[in-house]
GUDREN-194097 format. One record per residue (C-alpha): residue in one letter; chain; x, y, z; residue number from 0. Coordinates in pm, 1 decimal, m for minus. Each point is the difference from the previous one (the first is absolute). Layout:
BEGIN
(site "A","A",(X,Y,Z),NUM)
...
# end
This chain:
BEGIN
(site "X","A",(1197.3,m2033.7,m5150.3),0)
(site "X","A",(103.6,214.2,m278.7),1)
(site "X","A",(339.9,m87.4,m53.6),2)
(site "X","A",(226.6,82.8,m273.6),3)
(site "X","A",(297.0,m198.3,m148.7),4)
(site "X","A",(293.3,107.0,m192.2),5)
(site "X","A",(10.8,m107.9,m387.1),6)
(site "X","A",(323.3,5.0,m155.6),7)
(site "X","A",(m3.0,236.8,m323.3),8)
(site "X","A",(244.7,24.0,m310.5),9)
(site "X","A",(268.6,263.9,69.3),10)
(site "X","A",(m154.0,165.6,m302.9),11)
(site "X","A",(m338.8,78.5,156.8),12)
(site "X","A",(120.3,88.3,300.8),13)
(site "X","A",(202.0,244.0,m193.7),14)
(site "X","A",(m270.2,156.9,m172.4),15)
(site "X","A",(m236.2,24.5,316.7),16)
(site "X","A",(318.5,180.0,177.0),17)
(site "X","A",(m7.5,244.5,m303.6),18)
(site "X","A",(m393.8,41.8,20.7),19)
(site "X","A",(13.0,62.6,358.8),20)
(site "X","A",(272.3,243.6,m11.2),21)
(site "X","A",(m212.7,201.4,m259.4),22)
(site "X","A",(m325.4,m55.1,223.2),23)
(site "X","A",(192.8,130.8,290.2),24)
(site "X","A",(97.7,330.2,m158.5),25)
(site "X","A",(m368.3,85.1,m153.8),26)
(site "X","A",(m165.1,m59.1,371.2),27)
(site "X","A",(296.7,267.4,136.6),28)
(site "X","A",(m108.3,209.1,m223.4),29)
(site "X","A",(m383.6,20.6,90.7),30)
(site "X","A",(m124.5,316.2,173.7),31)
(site "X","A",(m261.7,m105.5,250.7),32)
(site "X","A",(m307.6,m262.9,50.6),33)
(site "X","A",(m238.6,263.9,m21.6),34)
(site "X","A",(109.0,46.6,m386.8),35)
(site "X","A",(m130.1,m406.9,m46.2),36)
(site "X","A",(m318.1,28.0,176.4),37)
(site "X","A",(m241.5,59.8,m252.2),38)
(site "X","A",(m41.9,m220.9,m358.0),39)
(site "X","A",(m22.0,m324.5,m61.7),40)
(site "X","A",(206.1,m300.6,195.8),41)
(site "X","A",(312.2,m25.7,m167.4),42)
(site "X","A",(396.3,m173.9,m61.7),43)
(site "X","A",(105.8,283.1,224.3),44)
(site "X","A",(349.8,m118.0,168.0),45)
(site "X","A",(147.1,m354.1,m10.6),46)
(site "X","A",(m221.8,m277.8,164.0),47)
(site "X","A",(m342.6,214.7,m56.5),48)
(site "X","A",(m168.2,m74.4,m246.0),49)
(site "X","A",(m387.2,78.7,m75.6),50)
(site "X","A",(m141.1,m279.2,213.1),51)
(site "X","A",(312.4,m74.5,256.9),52)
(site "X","A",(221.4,119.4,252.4),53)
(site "X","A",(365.9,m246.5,22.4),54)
(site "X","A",(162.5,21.9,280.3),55)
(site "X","A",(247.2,m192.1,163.5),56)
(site "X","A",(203.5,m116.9,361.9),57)
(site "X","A",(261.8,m148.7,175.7),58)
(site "X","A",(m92.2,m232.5,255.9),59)
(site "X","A",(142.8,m263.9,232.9),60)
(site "X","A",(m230.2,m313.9,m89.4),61)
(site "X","A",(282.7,m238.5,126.1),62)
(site "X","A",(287.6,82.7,266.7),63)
(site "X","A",(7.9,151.2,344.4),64)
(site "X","A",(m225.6,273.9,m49.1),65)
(site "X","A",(m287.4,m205.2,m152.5),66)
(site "X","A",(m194.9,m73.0,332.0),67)
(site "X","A",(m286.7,213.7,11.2),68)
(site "X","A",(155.3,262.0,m277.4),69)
(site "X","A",(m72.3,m268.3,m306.9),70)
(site "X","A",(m379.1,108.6,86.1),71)
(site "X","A",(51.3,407.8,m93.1),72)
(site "X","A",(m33.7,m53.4,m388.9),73)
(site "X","A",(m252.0,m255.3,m9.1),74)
(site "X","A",(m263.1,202.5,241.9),75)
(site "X","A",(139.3,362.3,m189.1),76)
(site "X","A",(m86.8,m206.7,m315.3),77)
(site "X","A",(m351.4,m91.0,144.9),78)
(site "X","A",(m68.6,381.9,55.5),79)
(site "X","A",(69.6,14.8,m383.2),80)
(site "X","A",(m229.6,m234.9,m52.1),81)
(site "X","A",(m260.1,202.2,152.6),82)
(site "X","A",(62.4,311.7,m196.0),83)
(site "X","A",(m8.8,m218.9,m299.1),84)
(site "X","A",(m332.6,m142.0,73.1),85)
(site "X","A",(m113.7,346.5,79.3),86)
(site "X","A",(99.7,187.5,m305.8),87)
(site "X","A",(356.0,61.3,24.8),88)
(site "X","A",(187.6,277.2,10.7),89)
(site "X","A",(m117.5,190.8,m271.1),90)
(site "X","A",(m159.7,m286.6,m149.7),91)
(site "X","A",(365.5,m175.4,m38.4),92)
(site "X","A",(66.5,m301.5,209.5),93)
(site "X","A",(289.3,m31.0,215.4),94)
(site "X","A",(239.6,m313.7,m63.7),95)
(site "X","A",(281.9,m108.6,277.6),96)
(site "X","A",(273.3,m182.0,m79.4),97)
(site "X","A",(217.4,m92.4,249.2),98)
(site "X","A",(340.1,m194.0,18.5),99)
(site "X","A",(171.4,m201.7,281.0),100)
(site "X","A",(339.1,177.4,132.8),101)
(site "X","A",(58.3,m238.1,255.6),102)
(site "X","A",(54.7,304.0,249.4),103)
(site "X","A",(359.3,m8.7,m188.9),104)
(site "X","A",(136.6,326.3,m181.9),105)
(site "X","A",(163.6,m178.9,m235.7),106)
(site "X","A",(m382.6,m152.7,m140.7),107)
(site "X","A",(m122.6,370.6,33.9),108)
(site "X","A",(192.2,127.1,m263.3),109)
(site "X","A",(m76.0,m280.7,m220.0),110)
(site "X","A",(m359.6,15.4,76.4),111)
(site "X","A",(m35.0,401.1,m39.2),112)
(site "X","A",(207.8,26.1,m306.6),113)
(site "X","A",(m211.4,m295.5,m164.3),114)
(site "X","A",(m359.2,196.4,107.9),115)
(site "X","A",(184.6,339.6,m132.1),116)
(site "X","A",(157.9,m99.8,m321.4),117)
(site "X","A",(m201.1,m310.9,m142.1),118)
(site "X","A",(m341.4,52.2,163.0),119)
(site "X","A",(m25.5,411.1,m43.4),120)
(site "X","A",(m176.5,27.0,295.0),121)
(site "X","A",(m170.4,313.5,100.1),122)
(site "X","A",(165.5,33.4,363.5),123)
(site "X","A",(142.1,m233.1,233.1),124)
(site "X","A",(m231.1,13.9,327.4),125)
(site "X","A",(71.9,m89.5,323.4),126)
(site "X","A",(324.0,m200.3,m72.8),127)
(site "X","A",(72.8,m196.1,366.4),128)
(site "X","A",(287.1,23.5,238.2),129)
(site "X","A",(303.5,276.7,64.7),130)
(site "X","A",(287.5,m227.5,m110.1),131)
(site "X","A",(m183.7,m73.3,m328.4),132)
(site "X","A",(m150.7,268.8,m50.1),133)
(site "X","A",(319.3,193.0,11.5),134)
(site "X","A",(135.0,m211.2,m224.7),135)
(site "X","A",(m193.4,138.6,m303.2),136)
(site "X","A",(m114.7,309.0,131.6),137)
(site "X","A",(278.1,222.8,m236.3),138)
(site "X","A",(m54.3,m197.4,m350.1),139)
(site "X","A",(m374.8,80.7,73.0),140)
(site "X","A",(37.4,313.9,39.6),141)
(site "X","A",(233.5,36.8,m300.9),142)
(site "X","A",(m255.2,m185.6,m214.2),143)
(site "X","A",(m282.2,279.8,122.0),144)
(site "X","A",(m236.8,m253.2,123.7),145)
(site "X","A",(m197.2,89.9,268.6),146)
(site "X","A",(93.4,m230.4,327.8),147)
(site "X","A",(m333.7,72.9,229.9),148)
(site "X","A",(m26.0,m116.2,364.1),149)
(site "X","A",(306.7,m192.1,36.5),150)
(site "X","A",(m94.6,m241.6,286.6),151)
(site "X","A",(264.2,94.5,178.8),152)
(site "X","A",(21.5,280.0,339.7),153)
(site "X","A",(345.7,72.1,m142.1),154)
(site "X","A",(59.1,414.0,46.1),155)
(site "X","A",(215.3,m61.2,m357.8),156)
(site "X","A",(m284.9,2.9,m152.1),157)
(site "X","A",(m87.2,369.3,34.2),158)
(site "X","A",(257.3,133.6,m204.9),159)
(site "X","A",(m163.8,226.9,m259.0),160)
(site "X","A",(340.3,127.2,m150.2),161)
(site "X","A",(116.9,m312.5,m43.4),162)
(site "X","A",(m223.3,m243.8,m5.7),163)
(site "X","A",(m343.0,218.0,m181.2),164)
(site "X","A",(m174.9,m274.3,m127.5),165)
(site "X","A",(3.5,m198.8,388.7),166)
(site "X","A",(m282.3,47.9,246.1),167)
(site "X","A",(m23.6,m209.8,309.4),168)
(site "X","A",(m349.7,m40.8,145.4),169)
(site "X","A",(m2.6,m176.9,367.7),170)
(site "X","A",(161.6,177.4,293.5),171)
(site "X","A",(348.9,51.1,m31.3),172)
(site "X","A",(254.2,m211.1,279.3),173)
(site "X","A",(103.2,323.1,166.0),174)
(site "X","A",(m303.4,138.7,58.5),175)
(site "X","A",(m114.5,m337.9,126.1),176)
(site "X","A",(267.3,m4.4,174.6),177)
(site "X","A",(m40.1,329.7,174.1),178)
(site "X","A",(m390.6,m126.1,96.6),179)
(site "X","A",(135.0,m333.8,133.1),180)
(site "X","A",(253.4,257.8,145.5),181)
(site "X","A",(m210.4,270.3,183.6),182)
(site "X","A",(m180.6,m316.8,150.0),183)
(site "X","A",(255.1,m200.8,126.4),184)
(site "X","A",(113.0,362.0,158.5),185)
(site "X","A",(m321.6,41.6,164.8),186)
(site "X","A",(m60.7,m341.5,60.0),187)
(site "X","A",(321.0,m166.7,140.9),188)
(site "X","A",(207.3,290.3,142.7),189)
(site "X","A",(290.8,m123.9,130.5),190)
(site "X","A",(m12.6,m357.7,m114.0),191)
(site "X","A",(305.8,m122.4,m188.0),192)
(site "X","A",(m86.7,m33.4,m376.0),193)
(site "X","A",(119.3,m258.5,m244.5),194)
(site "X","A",(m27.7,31.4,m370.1),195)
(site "X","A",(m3.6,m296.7,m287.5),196)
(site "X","A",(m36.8,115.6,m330.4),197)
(site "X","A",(111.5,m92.7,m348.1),198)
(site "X","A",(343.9,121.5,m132.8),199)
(site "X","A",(m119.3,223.0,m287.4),200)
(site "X","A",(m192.3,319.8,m34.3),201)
(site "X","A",(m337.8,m177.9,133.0),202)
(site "X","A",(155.8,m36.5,354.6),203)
(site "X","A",(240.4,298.5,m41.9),204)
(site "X","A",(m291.1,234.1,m93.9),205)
(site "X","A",(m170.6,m142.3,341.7),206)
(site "X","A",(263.4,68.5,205.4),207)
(site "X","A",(46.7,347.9,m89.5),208)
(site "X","A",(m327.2,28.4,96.8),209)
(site "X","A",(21.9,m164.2,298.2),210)
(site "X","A",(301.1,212.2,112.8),211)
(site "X","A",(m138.9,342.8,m63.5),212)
(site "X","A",(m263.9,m76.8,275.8),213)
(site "X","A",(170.2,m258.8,252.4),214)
(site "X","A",(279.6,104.3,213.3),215)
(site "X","A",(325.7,m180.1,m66.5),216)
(site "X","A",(77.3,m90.0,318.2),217)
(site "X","A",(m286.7,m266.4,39.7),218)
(site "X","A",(89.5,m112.4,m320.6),219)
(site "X","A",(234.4,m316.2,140.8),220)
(site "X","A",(8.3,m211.0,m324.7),221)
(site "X","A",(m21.1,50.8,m413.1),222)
(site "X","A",(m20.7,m332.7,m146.1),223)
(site "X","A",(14.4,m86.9,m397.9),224)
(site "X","A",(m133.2,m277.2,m237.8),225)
(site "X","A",(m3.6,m55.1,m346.3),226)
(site "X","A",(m264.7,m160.2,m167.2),227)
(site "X","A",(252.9,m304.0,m152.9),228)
(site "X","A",(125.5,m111.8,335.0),229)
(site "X","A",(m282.6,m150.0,208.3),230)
(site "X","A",(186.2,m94.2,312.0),231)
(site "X","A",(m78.2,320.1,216.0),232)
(site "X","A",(133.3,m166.4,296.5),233)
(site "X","A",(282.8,178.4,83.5),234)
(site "X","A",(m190.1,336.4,m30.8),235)
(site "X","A",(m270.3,m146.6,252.3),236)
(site "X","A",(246.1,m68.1,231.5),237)
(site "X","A",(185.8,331.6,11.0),238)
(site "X","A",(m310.9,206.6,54.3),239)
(site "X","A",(m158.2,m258.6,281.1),240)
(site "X","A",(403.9,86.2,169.6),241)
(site "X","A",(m56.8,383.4,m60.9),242)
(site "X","A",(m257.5,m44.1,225.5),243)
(site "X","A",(m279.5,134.6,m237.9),244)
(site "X","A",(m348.1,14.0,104.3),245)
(site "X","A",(m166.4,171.5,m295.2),246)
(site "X","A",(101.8,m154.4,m336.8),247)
(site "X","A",(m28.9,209.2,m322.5),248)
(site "X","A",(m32.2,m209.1,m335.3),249)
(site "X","A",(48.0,132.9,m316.4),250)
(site "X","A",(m61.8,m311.8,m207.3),251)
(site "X","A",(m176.8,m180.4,m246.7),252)
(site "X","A",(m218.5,m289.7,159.7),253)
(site "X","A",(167.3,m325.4,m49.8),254)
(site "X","A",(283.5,188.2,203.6),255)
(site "X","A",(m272.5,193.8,272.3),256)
(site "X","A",(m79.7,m415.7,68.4),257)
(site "X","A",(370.4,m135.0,m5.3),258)
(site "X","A",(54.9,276.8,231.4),259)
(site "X","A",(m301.1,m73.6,196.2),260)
(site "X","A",(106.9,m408.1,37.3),261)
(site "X","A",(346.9,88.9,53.5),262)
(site "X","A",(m107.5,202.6,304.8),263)
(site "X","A",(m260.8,m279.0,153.6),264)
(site "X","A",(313.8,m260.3,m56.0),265)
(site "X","A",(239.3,245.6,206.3),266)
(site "X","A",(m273.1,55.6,286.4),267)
(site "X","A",(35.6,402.6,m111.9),268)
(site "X","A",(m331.6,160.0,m14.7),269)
(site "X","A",(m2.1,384.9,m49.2),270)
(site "X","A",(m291.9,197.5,m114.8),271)
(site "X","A",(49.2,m17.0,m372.0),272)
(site "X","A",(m82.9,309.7,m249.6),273)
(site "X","A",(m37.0,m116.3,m354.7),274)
(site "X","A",(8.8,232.1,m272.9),275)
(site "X","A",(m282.6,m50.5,m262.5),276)
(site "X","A",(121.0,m160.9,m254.6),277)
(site "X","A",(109.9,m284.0,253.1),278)
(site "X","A",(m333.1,m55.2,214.8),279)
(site "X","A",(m305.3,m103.8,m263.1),280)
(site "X","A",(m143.8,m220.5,318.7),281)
(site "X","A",(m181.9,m248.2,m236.0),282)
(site "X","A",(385.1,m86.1,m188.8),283)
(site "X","A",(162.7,68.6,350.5),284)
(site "X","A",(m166.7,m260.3,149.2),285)
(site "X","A",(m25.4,m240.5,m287.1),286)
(site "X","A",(373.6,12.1,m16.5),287)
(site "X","A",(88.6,m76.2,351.5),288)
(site "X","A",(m187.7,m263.9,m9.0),289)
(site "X","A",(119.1,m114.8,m300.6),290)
(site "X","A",(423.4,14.8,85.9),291)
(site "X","A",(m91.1,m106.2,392.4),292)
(site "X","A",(m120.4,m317.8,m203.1),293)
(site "X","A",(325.2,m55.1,m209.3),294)
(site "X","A",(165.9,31.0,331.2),295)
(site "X","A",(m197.4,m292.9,139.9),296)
(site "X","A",(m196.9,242.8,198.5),297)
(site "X","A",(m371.1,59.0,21.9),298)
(site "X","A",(m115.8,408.8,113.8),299)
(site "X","A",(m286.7,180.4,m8.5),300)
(site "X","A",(32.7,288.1,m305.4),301)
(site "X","A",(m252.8,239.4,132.7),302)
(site "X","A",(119.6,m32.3,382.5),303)
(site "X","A",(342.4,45.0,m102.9),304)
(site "X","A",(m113.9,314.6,m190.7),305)
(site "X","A",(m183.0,109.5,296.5),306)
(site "X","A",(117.6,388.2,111.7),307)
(site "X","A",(243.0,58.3,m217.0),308)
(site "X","A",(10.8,389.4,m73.2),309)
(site "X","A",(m71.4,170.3,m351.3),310)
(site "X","A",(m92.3,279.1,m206.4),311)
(site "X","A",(m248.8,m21.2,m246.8),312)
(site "X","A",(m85.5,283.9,m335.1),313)
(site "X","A",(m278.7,m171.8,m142.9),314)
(site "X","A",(m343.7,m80.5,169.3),315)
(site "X","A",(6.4,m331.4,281.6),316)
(site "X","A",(m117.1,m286.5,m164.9),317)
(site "X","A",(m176.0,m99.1,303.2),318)
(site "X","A",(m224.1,334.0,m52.8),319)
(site "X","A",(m261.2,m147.4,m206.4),320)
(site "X","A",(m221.5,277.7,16.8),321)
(site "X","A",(289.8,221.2,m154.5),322)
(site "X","A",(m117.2,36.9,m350.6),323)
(site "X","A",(325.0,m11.3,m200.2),324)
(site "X","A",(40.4,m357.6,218.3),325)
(site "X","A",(m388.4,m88.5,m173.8),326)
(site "X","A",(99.8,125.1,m333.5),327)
(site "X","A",(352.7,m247.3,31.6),328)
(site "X","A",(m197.4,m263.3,140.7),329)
(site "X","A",(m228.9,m25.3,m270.4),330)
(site "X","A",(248.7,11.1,m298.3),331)
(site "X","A",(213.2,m261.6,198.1),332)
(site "X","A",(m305.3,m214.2,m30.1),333)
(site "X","A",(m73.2,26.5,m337.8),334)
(site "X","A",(332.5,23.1,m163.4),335)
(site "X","A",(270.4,m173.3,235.5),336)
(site "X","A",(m223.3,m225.8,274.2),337)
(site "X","A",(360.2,m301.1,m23.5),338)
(site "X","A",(150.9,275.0,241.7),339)
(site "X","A",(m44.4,105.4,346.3),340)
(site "X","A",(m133.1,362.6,12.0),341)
(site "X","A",(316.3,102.4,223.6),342)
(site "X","A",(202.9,298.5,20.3),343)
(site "X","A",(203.2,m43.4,m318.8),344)
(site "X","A",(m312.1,m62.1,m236.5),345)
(site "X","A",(m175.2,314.1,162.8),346)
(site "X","A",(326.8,229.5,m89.2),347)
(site "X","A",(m15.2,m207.3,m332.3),348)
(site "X","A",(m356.5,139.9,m86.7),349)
(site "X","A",(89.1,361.7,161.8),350)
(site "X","A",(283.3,17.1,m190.5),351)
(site "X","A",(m204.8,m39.1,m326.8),352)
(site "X","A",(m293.0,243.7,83.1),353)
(site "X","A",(321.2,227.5,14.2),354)
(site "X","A",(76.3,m71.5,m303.3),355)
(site "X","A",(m333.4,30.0,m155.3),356)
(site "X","A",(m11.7,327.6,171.4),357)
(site "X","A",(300.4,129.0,m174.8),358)
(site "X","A",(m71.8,m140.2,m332.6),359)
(site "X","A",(m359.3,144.7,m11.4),360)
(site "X","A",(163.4,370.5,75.2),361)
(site "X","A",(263.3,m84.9,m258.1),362)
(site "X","A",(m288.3,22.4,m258.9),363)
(site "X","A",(m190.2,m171.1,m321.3),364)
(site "X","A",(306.5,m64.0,m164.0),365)
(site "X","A",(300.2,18.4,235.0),366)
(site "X","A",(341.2,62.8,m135.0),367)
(site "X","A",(287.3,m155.0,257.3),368)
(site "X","A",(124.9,376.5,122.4),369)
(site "X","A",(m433.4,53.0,20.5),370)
(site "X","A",(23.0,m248.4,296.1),371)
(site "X","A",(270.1,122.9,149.3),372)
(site "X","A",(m91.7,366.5,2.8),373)
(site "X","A",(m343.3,m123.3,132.6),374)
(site "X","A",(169.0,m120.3,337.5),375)
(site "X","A",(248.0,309.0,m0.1),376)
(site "X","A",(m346.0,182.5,19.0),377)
(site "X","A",(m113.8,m184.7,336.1),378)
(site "X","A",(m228.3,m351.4,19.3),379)
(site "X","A",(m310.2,20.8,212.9),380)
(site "X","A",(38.7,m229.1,375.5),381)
(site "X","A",(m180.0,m301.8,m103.4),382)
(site "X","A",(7.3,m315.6,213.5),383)
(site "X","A",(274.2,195.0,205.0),384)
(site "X","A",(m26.7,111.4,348.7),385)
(site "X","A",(271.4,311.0,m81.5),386)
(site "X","A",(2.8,177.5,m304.7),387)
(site "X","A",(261.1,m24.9,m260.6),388)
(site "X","A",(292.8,193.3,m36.8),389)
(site "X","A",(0.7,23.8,m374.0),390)
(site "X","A",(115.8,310.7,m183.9),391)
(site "X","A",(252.1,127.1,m233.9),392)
(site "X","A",(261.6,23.0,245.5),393)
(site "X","A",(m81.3,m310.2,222.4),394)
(site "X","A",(m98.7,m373.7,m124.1),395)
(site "X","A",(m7.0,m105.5,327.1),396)
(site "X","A",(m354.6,m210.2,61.2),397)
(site "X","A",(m244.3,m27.4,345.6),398)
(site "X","A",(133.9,220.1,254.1),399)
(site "X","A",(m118.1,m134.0,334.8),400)
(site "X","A",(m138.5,m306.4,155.9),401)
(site "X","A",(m162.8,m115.8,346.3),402)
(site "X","A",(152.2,m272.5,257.8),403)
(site "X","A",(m160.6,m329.0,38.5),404)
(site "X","A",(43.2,m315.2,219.8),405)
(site "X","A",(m61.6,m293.9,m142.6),406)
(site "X","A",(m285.3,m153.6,172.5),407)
(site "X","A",(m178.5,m378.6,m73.7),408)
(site "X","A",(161.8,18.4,m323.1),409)
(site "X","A",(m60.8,312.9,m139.1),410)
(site "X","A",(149.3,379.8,40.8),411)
(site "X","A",(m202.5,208.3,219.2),412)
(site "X","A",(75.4,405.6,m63.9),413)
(site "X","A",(100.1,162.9,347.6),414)
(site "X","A",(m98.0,374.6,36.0),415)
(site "X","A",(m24.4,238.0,m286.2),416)
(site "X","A",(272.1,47.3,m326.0),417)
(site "X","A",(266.1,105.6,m1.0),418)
(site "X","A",(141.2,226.0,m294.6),419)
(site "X","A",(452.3,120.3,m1.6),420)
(site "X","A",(231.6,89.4,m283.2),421)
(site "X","A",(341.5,m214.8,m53.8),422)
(site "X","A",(184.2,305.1,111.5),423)
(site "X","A",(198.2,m65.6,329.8),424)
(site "X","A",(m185.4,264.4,183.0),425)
(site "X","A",(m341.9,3.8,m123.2),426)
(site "X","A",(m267.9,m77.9,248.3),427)
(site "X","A",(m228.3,m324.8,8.2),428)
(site "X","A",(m305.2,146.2,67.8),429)
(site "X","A",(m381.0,m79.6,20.9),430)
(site "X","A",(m211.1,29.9,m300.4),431)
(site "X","A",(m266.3,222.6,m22.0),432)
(site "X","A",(m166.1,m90.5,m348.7),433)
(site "X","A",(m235.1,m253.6,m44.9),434)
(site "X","A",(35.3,m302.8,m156.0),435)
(site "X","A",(m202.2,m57.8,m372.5),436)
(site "X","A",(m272.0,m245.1,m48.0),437)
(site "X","A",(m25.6,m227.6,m327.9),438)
(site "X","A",(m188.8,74.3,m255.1),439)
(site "X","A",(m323.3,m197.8,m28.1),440)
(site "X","A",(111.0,m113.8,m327.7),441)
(site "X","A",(311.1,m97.4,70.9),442)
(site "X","A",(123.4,230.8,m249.2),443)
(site "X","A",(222.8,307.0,48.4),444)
# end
């Protein structure tokens, strides 16, 4: 695992690298568009680019709540990089990933993004992990005029041109996702009494909204609230299982989809449970029900547990193994990151780097940092994603739509067509009519 520690520098060069950044930041503003650096030879266009390399850094939670499952996304996006590397590059400049440990704790955010920003000079900060964190950092980036591409994050903050032009999310938002959980469980479960667990931030608060433009309040009989430093859900279990719920909604993160899971068994509650994405990877699911049933003195059955709980998936099914983004994945995770299971979180972790490629390929030869960005305000081709994206000058906003899936034998199995809506209150969630794109036999955008 590529893993990058902290190095304590003199106040003197940190100083100086402040200064140099500042200046750095103010040349890429001024730069026109990518088209202007497409031609010549490979050169020291913007800060981390240099004629043979591409620095870019992250955020990640390597340690803390959030590390189940979500410590794989940079180590499989970084095996994607490793592809393009051994495959020319981008532009014939190799990518390098450098990504430190947050802890899933703001505080370590900042730390982390101002060390990548001001003493590393990297190019852009991609796919920085979590809403709390995230959020954290998200203004000095921005400030600093470093690109912050594909937060991973469904947070609707993030598509905030005006104020936040540098920040593009990438998978489906939490209020779309919540309207297509939303228009199903309307459909679905009409007049059954509804229960929602999320966490207390804008992850589950995006969900909700979601969730509420599509479900009726009245079967709505409970709203129930975690935070990710407070394990003991108990008391929340126990107020939905009295509200009589029969269809629990879960906005959370996956240590706290199985706590709520456990807590349920131990209660005797056992509602049809709705798990939003980022809560659901079946392979980390599993593995972690397992895992805390043990430290409990318990022994269960991950995948059984797992068994027909309802999802929503925007990126191919793993279990489609004739899909060809899924081949594509399969073989990089072999090659470049075969310690890890090839799951749900290392297939968004490669996804999220052909994105990336993607954008940095239309950002041209020799990208300047306002080169990348107005290559995303000008659109990104679908990709790996069911829906297209939403990018433009006036909306950073990232997949738009997504199909339902039941998890099945340990994997997610898609359920009827996709499903593409807006984050407005009143925009439909309807079917979509494109088609989905197949991966290039290279493996190259």
């Amino acid at each position: 695992m590529n893993r990058s520690h902290r190095v304590r520098t003199p106040a003197i060069v940190a100083a100086a690298a402040a200064v140099a950044m500042i200046a750095a930041g103010c040349g890429g503003s001024s730069s026109s568009s990518s088209s202007s650096s497409s031609s010549g030879a490979a050169t020291a266009s913007a800060p981390g680019i240099t004629a043979t390399q591409i620095l870019i850094g992250s955020h990640q939670p390597l340690t803390g709540p959030a590390a189940p499952g979500y410590s794989e996304i940079a180590p499989a996006a970084n095996a994607y990089f490793q592809y393009v590397n051994a495959h020319g590059g981008i532009y014939g400049r190799k990518i390098k990933y450098t990504y430190l440990d947050d802890g899933y704790d703001p505080s370590k955010t900042v730390s982390d993004v101002h060390q990548l920003v001001l003493q590393d000079s990297v190019y852009a900060i991609f796919n920085g992990l979590g809403t709390p964190t995230h959020l954290a950092a998200v203004s000095f980036i921005n400030s600093s005029k470093v690109p912050d591409v594909f937060v991973a994050s469904g947070c609707d903050c993030w598509n905030d041109p005006s104020k936040y032009p540098q920040t593009f999310g990438w998978q489906l938002d939490y209020i779309r996702e919540g309207k297509i959980l939303g228009a199903y469980i309307k459909q679905h479960f009409a007049g059954k009494k509804i229960g929602y667990f999320y966490q207390n931030d804008e992850f589950g608060q995006d969900g909700v909204k979601g969730l509420d433009d599509e479900i009726p309040h009245s079967q709505v009989v409970s709203r129930q609230t975690y935070v990710p430093t407070n394990v003991n859900v108990g008391p929340a279990v126990a107020a939905l299982k009295a509200s009589g719920a029969q269809v629990v909604v879960s906005f959370s993160i996956p240590a706290f989809t199985a706590l709520l899971k456990l807590t349920s068994l131990k209660l005797g509650f056992n509602p049809t449970l709705m798990v939003s994405n980022v809560g659901e990877d079946p392979i980390t699911l599993g593995g972690l029900l397992e895992a805390f049933a043990k430290q409990g003195g318990a022994k269960v059955n991950g995948n059984q547990l797992t068994q027909g709980i309802i999802s929503d998936g925007y990126l191919p099914t793993l279990g489609n193994t004739g899909n060809s983004w899924i081949a594509l994945f399969k073989k990089v995770h072999d090659t470049y990151d075969a310690k890890a299971p090839f799951d749900g979180n290392v297939l968004y972790g490669e996804a999220v780097g052909y994105a990336f490629v993607q954008a940095m390929m239309k950002a041209g030869k020799n990208p300047t940092r306002a080169g990348l960005v107005s290559a995303l305000n000008a659109g990104l081709p679908q990709g790996p994603a069911v829906a297209p994206y939403a990018y433009s000058s006036s909306d950073h906003a990232g997949i738009t739509g997504a199909y339902i899936g039941v998890i099945k034998n340990g994997a997610l199995v898609q359920q009827g067509p996709v499903y593409v809506t807006d984050a407005s209150p009143t925009g439909a969630v309807t079917a979509y009519t494109g088609s989905e794109q197949a991966a290039p036999a290279s493996g190259m955008p």
